[in-house]
N, C-alpha and C positions, 0 to 999 in steps of 0.2 A: 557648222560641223556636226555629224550625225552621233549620239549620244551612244559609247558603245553598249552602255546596260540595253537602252532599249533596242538597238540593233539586235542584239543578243536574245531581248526577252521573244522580240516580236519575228526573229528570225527562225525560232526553235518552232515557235505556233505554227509558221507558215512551213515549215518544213514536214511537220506533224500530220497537218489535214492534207496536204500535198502527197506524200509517202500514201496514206491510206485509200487514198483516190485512186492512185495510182494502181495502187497493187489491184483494188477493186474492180478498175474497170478494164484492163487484162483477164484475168479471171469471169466474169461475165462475159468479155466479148468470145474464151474459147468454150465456155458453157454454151452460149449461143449457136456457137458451129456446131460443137457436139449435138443439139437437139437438131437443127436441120439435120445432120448424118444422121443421125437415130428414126426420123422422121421420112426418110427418104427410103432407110431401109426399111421400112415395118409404117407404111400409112396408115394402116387402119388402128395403129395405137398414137394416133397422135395427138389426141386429146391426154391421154394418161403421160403423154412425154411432154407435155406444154406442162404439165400442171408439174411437175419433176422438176422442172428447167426453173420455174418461179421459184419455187422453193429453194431448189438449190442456189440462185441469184440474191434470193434475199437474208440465206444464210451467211451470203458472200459478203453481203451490204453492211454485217454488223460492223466489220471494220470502219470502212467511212462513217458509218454513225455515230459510235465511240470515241475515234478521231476528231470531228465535229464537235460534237458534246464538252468534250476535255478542252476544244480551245476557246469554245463559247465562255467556258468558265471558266479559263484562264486569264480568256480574256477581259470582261469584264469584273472581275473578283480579286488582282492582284494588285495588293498595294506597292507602288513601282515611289517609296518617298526617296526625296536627293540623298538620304542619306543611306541608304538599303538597297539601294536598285539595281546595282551590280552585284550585291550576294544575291540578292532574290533573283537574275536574268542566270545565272551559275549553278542555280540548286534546280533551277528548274530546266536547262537546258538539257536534262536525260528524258526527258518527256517526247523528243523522237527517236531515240530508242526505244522506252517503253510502249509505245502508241503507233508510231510511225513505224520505224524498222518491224516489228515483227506483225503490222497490219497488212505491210507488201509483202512478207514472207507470206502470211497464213492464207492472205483472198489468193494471190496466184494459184498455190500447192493446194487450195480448194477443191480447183477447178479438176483437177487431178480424178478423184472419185466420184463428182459429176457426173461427168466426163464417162467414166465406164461405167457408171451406174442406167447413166442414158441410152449406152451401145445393148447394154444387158436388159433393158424394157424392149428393145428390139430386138433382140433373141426371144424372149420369156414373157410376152405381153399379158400374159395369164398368170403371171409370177411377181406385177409390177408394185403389189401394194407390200411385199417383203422387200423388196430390192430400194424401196425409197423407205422403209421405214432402218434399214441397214447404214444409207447413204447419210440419213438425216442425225441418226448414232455418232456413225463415225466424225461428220463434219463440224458436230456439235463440237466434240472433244477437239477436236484441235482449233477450236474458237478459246480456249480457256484462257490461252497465255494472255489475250488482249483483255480477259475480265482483271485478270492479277494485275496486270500493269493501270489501269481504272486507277484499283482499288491504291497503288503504290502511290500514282501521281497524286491523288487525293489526298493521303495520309501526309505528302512531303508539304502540299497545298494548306491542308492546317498547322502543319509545324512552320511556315514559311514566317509566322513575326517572331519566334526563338532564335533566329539567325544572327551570329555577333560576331562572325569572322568567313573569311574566306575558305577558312580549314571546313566550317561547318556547310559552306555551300557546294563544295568539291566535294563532302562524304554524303550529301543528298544525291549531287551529281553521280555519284558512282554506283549508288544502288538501283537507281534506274538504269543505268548503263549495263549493268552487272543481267539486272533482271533481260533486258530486250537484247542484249549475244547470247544470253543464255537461252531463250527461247527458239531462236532461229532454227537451230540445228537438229532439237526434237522436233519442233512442227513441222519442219522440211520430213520427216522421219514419218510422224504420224499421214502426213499427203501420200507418201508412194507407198504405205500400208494398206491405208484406204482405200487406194485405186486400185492395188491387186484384192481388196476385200470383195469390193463391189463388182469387179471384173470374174470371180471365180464363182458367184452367185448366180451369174448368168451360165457360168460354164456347166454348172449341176447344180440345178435349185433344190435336189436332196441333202445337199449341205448346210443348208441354210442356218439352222440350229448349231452345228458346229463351228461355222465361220463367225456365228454372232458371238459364242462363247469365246472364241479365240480371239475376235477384235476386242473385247471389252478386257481382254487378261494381256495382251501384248499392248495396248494404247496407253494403259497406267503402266507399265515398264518404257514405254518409251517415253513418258511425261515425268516418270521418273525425274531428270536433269532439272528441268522447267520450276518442280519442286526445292531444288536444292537454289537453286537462283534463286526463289523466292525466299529462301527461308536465311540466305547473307544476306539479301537487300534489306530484312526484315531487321537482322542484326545491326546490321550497319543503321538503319533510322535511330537506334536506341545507342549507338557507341559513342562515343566520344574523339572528338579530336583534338590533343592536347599541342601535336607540333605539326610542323610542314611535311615531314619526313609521314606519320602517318596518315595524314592523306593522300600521300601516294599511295601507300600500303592500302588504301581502298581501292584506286583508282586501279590498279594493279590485279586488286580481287577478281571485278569488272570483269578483266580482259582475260584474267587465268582464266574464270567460270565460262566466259563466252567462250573460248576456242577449246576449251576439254568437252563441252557439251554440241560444240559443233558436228565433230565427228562422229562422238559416241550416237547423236540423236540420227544420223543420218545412216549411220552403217545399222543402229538396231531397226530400223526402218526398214533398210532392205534384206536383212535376216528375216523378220516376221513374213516381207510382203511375199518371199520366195516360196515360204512352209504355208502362206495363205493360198498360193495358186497349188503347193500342191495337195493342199486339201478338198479344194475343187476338182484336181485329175483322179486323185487317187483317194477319195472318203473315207474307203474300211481302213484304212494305215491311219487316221486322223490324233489317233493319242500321242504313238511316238511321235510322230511330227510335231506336234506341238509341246513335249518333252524335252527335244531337241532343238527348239526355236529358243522355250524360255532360257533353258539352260544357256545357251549361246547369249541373249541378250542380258542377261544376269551378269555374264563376263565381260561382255561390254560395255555395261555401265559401270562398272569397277574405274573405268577412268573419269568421268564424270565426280565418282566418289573421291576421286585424289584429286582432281578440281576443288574440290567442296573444304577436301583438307589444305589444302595449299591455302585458301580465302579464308578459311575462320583460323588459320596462324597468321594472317598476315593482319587479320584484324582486329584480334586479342594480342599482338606482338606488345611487347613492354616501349614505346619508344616517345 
């Protein structure tokens, strides 16, 4: 009969590197088309669009790396004794949440501003070395959530022989959990930003200075959320779980912070990405515009913040 700790321990690993693969090699392979169409259009820049395409792929590739890395040393590093094996396969099975889930999210939604950053070296093949230093900005930033979830699984990884109850390995459980729904919905956010960033650089490379200042002031508002998951999960490694009841009240947080940053991440995503294309049509207008994007996104992360309140009362609750 198959031991469910280990079922559990070695199911979460293989779920982990699987998810990250996954999302990886989708995202490469429409990178890959995008540089044939770029390349098809505009030949004589195809040297500057190969060298685009690499870099964009192997910004892509941090995910499977990461992925990788985490289960290497999870897997070799976990002490799985008869008497622990089931808290320790529990605390760690948010490790494809943090790792997994938002490494499929972030490599696809990559491909995203790739993707038009590729189309726009074939408009602007005289413009190529701004448009990949724009491309390589923005994709950077929506690489972070996978750094934060690293740094989480790690932290749970050295708490992992303090574990004396099930309460304690469901409120490990949660803060990974907590952390990778909460990611999903801004990174998805940050991808269709990015693609109208890089997409509107091609349209008028006189914007260029504008679009950069405006990606780097709308990417930290919509990572905004990404922040606030980080910062209960961060809570929650240091709380306490006295009874059953609140570990649910973690378990809970999780799922409130994922689906209030769902939306919020994805709708201020498409707010920016709208005022980024038209700062590309319309340049002289570029302040109000962007006056009117933050203010809008401002508002919409207000539900993200009543996420954040609902999770730190349900985590400080007296129970």
């Amino acid at each position: 009969m198959i031991d469910t700790a280990f079922l559990l321990h070695y199911g979460s690993l293989a779920f982990t590197v699987t998810l990250s693969g996954l999302g990886v090699s989708i995202g490469q392979g429409r990178i890959s088309v995008a540089a044939l169409q770029a390349a098809f259009i505009q030949p004589r820049a195809q040297q500057q669009i190969s060298k685009l395409s690499l870099l964009a792929m192997a910004l892509t590739e941090t995910a499977a790396v990461l992925g990788l890395v985490i289960v290497i040393l999870l897997f070799f590093n976990t002490p799985l004794s008869p008497e622990k094996s089931l808290l320790i396969s529990v605390a760690q099975a948010g490790t494809p949440f943090a790792i997994g889930l938002t490494g499929v999210a972030i490599s696809i939604i990559s491909a995203l501003p790739a993707r038009e950053a590729l189309l726009s070296v074939a408009r602007q093949p005289f413009f190529g070395d701004k448009i990949s230093n724009l491309m390589l900005i923005t994709m950077s930033i929506i690489q972070s959530p996978l750094i934060f979830g690293v740094i989480l699984v790690m932290l749970i990884h050295l708490q992992i022989n303090d574990i004396t109850s099930i309460n304690d390995s469901l409120r490990y459980f949660s803060a990974t959990m907590c952390l990778g729904l909460g990611s999903v919905g801004p990174a998805l956010g940050q991808g269709i930003f990015a693609k109208s960033a890089c997409s509107s650089v091609g349209i008028d490379r006189n914007a260029y200075r504008s679009i950069l200042t405006f990606s780097l002031l709308s990417q930290s508002i919509i990572e905004t959320p990404i922040i606030f998951s980080l910062l209960a999960s961060f809570i929650m490694l240091t709380a306490s779980t006295p009874s059953d009841l609140k570990a649910v009240g973690y378990i809970m947080t999780g799922i409130s912070m994922g689906l209030c940053n769902l939306m919020s991440g994805i709708s201020s995503g498409k707010v920016s990405a709208a005022a980024c294309k038209q700062i590309g049509l319309n340049h002289a207008n570029t302040a109000s515009i962007s006056r009117t994007s933050l203010l809008a996104q401002g508002l919409i992360d207000t539900f993200a913040i009543y996420g954040l309140i609902v999770g730190i009362l349900l985590i400080f609750s007296p129970v």
